[in-house]
C-alpha positions, 0 to 999 in steps of 0.5 A: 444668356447670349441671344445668337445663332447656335453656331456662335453659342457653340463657338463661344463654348468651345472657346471658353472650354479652351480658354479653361484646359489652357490657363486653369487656375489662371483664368479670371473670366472670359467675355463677350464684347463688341457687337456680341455685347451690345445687341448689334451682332450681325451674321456675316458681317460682324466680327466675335470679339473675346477678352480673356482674364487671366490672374497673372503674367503669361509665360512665352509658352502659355501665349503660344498655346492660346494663339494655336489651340485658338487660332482658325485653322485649329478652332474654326470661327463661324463670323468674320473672324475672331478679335481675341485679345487676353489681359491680366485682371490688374490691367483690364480692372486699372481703367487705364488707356494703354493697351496692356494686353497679354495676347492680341489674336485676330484670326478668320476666314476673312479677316487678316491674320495678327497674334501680338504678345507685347503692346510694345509690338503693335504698329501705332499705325494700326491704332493704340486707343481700341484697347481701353474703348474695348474695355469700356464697352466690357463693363458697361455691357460684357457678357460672361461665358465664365467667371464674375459679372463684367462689371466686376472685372472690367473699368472704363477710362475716366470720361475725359480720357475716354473722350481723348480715346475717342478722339483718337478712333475719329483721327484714325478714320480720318487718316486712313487712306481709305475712304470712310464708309458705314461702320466708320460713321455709325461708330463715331454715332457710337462715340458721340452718344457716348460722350452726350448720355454717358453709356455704350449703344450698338452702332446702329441703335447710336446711329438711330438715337443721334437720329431722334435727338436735337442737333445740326449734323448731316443726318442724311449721312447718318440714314445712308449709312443704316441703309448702307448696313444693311446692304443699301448702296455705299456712302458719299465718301467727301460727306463721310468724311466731313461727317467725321470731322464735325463729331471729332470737333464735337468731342474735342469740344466736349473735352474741353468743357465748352460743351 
């Protein structure tokens, strides 16, 4: 049982029930991941992340009708907003690295408007890799609102393309024009724990266990960024940045067997 605010458990039943009158038969499973998953949810400032399972290839009108009869403005999402994504059961039990999505919806009072029917039409910009961590994260700790056990539906990469994936997450921070802050360092605590112990923590619960174990990396970056978390001032963003680059050569270093 999900442990979140009764809003969230009543959007998230209210989801499932549509999920339901829209696919029928088709649906597999619909899931809770990300934050909702892995204890880290935050009121106000945490997204709800949903993958959908559905038995086979959704038809053009089946796509449109998930995207309206979810979307904010039909369904309104009490977090930051909604990251829904939809996959067929082949695809999300493959353990592959694509995207390999049947619908991707973001949608939120505060979060930027997206709906995706083809991977073909995601901008390599925006990042390709998230997919396949998603999925990751589902079977370690997916949560079922409907359907069989997330460790049932959902596989992880091999721990060598995961690492790549991972990889790819820090180049794409790293990157970006703007300037990393907490959720950036805290998720490559995330990825770094990952890579070490072989299972998924929230971001702050990696940042704390990268805390408490051995290693030279700049944990000063690592305590402003919980503080920055949980509403403490923003992060120096030339040590973020360097903070980025040290856990991204430690997981290349990592995937190569040298580590």
């Amino acid at each position: 049982m999900l442990h979140h605010p009764p809003e969230v458990r009543g959007y998230l039943a209210a989801l499932t029930a549509r999920c339901a009158d829209l696919l029928r038969s088709d649906l597999l499973g619909v899931y809770a991941g990300g934050s909702l998953a892995l204890g880290g949810y935050t009121p106000g400032r945490s997204d709800i992340d949903v993958a959908v399972v559905c038995r086979r290839p959704l038809d053009a009108a089946g796509r449109t009708a998930i995207v309206r009869d979810l979307r904010h403005e039909n369904l309104r999402c009490p977090a930051r907003g909604l990251e829904l994504v939809v996959y067929r059961a082949e695809v999300a039990a493959a353990g592959g690295p694509e995207p390999g999505f049947e619908v991707e919806l973001n949608t939120g009072e505060w979060m930027a408007y997206r709906a995706t029917f083809d991977p073909a039409d995601r901008s390599s910009a925006d990042g390709l890799f998230w997919y396949a961590i998603d999925r990751s994260i589902l079977a370690e700790h997916g949560r079922a609102l409907v359907g069989p056990p997330a460790a049932q539906v959902f596989a992880s990469p091999p721990d060598d393309v995961l690492a790549a994936l991972l990889a790819c997450s820090l180049d794409w921070h790293l990157a970006s024009p703007v300037p990393p802050a907490d959720d950036a360092v805290l998720g490559a605590c995330r990825a770094l724990h990952r890579s070490r112990a072989g299972r998924w923590l929230s971001k702050s619960a990696a940042g704390q266990a990268i805390l408490a174990g051995p290693g030279d990396l700049d944990r000063d970056v690592i305590e402003q960024a919980l503080r920055a978390r949980a509403g403490g001032p923003p992060l120096d963003p030339d040590r973020a940045h360097r903070f980025l680059a040290v856990v991204r050569a430690d997981l290349t270093q990592r995937r190569s067997g040298d580590g």
